[in-house]
KEMITI-270489 format. One record per atom (N, C-alpha, C): residue number from 1; residue in three letters; chain; atom name; z, y, x. Coordinates in steps of 0.05 Angstrom, whole numbers, plus 5000, padded with zeros to 4 digits. Layout:
N
(r NUM,"ALA","A","CA",(Z,Y,X))
...
REM end
This chain:
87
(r 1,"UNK","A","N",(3275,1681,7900))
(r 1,"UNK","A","CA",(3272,1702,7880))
(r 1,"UNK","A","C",(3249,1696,7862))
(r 2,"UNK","A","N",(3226,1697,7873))
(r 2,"UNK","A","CA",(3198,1679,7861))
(r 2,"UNK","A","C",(3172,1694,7873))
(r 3,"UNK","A","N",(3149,1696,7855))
(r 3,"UNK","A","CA",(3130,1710,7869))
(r 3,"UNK","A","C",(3118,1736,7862))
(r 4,"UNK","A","N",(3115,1745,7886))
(r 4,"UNK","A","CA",(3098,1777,7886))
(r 4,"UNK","A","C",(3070,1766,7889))
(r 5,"UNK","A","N",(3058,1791,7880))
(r 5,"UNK","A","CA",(3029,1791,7889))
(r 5,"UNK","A","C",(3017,1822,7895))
(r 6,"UNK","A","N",(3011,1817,7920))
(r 6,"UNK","A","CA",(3003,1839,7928))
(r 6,"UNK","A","C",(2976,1849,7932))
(r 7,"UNK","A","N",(2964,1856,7915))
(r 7,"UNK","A","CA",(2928,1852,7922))
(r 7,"UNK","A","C",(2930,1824,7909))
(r 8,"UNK","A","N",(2925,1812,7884))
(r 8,"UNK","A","CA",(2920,1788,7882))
(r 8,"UNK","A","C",(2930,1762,7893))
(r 9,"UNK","A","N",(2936,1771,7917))
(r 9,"UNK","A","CA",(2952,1749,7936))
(r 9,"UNK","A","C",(2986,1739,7922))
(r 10,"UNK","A","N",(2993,1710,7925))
(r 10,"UNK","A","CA",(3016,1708,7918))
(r 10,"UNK","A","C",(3030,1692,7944))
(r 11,"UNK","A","N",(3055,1705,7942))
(r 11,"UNK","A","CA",(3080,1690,7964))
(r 11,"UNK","A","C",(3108,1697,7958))
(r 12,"UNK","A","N",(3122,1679,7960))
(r 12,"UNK","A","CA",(3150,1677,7944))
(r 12,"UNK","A","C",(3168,1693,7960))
(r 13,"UNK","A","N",(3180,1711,7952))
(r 13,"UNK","A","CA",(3205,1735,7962))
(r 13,"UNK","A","C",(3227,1727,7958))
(r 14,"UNK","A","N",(3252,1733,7971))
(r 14,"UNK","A","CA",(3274,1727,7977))
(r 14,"UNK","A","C",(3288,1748,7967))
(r 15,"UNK","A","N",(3310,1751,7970))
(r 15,"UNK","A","CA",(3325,1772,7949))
(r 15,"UNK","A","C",(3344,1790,7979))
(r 16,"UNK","A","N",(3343,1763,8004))
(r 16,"UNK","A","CA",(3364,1769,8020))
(r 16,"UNK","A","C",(3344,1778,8047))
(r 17,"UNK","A","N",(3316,1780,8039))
(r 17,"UNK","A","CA",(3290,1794,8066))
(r 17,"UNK","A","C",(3275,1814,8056))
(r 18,"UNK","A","N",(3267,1827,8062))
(r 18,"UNK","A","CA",(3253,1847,8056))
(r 18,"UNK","A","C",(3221,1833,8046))
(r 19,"UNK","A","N",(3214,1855,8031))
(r 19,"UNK","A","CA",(3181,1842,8021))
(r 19,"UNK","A","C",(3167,1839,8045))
(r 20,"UNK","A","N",(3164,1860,8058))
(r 20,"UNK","A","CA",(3148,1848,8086))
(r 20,"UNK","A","C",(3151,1830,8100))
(r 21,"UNK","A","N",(3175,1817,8106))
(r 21,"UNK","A","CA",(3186,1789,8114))
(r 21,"UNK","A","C",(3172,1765,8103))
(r 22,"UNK","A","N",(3174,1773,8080))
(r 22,"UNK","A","CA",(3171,1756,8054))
(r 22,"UNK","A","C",(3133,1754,8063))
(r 23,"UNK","A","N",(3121,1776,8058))
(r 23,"UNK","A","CA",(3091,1764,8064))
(r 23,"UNK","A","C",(3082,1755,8080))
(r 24,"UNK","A","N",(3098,1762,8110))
(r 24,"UNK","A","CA",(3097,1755,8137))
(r 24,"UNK","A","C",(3094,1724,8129))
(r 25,"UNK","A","N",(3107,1721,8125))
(r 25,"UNK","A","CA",(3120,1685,8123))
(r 25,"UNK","A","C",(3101,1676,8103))
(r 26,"UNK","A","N",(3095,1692,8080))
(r 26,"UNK","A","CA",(3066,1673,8068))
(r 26,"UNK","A","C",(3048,1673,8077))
(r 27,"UNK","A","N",(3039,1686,8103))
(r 27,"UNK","A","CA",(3008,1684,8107))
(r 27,"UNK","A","C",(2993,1709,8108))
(r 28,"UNK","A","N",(3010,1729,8095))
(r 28,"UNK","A","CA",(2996,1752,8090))
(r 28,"UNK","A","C",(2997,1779,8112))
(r 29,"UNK","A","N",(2976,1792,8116))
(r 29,"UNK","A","CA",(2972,1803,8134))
(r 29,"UNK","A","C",(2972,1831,8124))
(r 30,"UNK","A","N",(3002,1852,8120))
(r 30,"UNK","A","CA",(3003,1874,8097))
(r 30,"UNK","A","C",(3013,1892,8125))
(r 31,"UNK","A","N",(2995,1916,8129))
(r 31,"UNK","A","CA",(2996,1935,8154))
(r 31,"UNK","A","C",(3024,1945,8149))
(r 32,"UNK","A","N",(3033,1949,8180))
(r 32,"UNK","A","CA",(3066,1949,8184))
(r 32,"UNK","A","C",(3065,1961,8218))
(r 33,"UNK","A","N",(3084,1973,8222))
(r 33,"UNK","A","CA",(3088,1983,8246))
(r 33,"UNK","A","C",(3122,1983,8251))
(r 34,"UNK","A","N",(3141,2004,8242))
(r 34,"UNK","A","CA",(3162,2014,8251))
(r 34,"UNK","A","C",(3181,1992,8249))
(r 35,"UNK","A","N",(3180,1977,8223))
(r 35,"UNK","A","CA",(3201,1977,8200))
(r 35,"UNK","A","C",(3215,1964,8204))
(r 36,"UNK","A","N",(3226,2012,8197))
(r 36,"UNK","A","CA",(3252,2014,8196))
(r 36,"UNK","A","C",(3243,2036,8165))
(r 37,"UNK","A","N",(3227,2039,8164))
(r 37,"UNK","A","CA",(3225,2056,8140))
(r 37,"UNK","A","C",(3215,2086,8142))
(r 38,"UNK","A","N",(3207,2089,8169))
(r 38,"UNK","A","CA",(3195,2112,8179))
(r 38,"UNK","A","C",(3168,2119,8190))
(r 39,"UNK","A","N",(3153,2099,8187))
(r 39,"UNK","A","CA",(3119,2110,8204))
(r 39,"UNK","A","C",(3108,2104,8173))
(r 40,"UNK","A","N",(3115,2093,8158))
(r 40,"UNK","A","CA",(3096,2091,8118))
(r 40,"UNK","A","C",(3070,2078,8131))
(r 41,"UNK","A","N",(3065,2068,8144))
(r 41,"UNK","A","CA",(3043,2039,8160))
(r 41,"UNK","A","C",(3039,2022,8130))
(r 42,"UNK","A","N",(3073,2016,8120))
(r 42,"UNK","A","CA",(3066,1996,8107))
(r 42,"UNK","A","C",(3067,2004,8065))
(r 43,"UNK","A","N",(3072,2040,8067))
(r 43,"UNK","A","CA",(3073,2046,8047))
(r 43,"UNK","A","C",(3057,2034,8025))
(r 44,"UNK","A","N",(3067,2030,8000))
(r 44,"UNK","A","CA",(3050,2018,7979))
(r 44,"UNK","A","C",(3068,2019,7948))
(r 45,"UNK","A","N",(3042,2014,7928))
(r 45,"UNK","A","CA",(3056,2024,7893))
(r 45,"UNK","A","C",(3062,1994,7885))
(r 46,"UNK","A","N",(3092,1999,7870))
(r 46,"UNK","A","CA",(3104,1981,7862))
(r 46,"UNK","A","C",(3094,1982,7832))
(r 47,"UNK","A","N",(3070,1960,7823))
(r 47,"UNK","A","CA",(3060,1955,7800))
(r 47,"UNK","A","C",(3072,1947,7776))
(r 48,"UNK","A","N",(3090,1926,7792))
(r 48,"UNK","A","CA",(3112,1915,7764))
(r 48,"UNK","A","C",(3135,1905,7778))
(r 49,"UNK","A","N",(3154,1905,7772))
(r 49,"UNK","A","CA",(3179,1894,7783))
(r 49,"UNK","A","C",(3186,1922,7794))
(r 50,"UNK","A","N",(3222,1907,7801))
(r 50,"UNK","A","CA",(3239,1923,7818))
(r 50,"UNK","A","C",(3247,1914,7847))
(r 51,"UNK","A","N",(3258,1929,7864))
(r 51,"UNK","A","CA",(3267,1930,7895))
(r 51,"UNK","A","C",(3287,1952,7893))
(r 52,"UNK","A","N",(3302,1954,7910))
(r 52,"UNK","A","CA",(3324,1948,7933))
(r 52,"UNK","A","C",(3327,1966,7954))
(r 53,"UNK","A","N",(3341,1984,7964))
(r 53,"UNK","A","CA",(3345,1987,7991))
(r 53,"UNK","A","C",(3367,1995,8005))
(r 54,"UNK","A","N",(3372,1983,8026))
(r 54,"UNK","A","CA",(3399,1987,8046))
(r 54,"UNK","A","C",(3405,2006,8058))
(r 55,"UNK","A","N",(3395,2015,8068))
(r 55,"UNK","A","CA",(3387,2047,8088))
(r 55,"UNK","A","C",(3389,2069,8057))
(r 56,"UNK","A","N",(3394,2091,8067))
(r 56,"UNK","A","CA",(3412,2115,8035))
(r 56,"UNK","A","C",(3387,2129,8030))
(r 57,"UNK","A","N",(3366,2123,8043))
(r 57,"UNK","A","CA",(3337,2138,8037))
(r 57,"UNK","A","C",(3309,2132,8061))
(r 58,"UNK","A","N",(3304,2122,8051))
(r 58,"UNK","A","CA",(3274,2110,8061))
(r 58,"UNK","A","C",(3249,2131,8061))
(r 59,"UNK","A","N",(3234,2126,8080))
(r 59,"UNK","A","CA",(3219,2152,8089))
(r 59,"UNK","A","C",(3201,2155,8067))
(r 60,"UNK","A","N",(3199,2165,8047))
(r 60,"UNK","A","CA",(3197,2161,8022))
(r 60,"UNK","A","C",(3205,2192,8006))
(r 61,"UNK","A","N",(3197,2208,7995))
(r 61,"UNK","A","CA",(3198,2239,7983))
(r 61,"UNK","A","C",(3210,2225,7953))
(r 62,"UNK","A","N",(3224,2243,7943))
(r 62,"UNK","A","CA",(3230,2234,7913))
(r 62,"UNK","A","C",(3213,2236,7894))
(r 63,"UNK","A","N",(3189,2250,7895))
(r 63,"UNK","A","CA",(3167,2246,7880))
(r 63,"UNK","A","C",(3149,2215,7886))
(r 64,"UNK","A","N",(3149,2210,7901))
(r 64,"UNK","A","CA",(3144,2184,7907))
(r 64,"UNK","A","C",(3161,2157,7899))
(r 65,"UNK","A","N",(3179,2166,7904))
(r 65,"UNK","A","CA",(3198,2152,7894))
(r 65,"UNK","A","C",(3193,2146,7863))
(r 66,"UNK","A","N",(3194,2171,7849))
(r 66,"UNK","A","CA",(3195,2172,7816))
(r 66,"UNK","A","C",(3162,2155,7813))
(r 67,"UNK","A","N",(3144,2156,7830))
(r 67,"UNK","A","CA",(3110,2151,7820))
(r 67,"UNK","A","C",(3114,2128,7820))
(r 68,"UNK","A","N",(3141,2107,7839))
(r 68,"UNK","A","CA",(3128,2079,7842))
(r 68,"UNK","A","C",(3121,2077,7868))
(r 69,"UNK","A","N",(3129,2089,7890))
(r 69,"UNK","A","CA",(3109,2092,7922))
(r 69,"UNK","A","C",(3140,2064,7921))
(r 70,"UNK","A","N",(3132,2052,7942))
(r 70,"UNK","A","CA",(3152,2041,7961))
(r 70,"UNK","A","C",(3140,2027,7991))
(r 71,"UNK","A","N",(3168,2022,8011))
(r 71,"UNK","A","CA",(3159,2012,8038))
(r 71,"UNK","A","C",(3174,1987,8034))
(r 72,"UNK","A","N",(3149,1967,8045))
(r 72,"UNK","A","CA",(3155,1942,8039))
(r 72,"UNK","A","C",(3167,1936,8059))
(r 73,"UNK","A","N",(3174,1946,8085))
(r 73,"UNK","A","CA",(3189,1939,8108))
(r 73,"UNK","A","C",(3216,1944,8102))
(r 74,"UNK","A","N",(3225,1960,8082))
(r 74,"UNK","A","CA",(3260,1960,8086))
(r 74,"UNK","A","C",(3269,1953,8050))
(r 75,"UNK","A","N",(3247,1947,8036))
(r 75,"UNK","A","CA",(3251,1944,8009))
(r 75,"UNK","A","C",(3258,1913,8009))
(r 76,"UNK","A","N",(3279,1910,7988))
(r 76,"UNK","A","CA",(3290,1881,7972))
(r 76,"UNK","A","C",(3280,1879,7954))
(r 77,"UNK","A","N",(3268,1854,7944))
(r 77,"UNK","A","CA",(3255,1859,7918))
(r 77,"UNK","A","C",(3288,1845,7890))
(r 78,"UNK","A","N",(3284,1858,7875))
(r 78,"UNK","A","CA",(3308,1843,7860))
(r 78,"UNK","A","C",(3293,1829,7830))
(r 79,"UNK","A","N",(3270,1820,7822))
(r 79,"UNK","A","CA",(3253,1810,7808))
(r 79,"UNK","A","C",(3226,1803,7824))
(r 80,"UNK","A","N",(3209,1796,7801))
(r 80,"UNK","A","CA",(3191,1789,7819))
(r 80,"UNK","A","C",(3168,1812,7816))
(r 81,"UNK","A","N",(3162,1814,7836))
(r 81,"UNK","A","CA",(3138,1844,7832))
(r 81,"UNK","A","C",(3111,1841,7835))
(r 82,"UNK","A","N",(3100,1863,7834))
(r 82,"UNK","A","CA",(3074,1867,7845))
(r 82,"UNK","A","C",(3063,1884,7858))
(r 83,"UNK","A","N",(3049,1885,7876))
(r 83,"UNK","A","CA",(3048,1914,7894))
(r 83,"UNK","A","C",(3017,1914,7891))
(r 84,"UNK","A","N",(3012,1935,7912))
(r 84,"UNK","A","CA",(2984,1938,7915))
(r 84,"UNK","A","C",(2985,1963,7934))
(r 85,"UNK","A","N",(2965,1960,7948))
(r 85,"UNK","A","CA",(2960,1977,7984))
(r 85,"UNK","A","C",(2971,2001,7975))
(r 86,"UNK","A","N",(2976,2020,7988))
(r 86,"UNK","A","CA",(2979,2056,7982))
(r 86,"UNK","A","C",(2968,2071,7984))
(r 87,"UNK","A","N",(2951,2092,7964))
(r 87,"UNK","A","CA",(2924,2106,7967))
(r 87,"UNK","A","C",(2932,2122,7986))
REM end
């Protein structure tokens, strides 16, 4: 797919793993617990780019949704993005 950067950090995402997969595998160490899309451990704002998701609603409020919130444990990225932690 190419690269995210999350916090400055870069590692190349897949279209067919989730972003958390995806940092797992570069090196990066992005807090995570459940994921399945339900404890928000790994909640965080989608800076630039778009994502993805399989499951019909992710533990995720629709105001969040509209701000940019996303969980990088059940999100696909479908460009290349940028994240950053979740206040």
């Amino acid at each position: 797919m190419g690269q995210t950067q999350p916090d400055g950090q870069s590692f190349d995402a897949w279209s067919n793993q989730t972003l958390l997969m995806s940092m797992e595998q570069g090196g990066l160490n992005w807090p995570s617990s459940c994921r399945n899309g339900t404890c928000r451990t790994c909640f965080s704002k989608l800076e630039h780019g778009q994502v993805r998701y399989e499951i019909e609603w992710p533990g995720l409020s629709s105001e969040e949704k509209e701000d940019g919130y996303i969980l990088p444990c059940v999100a696909y990225p479908c460009s290349d993005v940028q994240l950053r932690a979740g206040d």
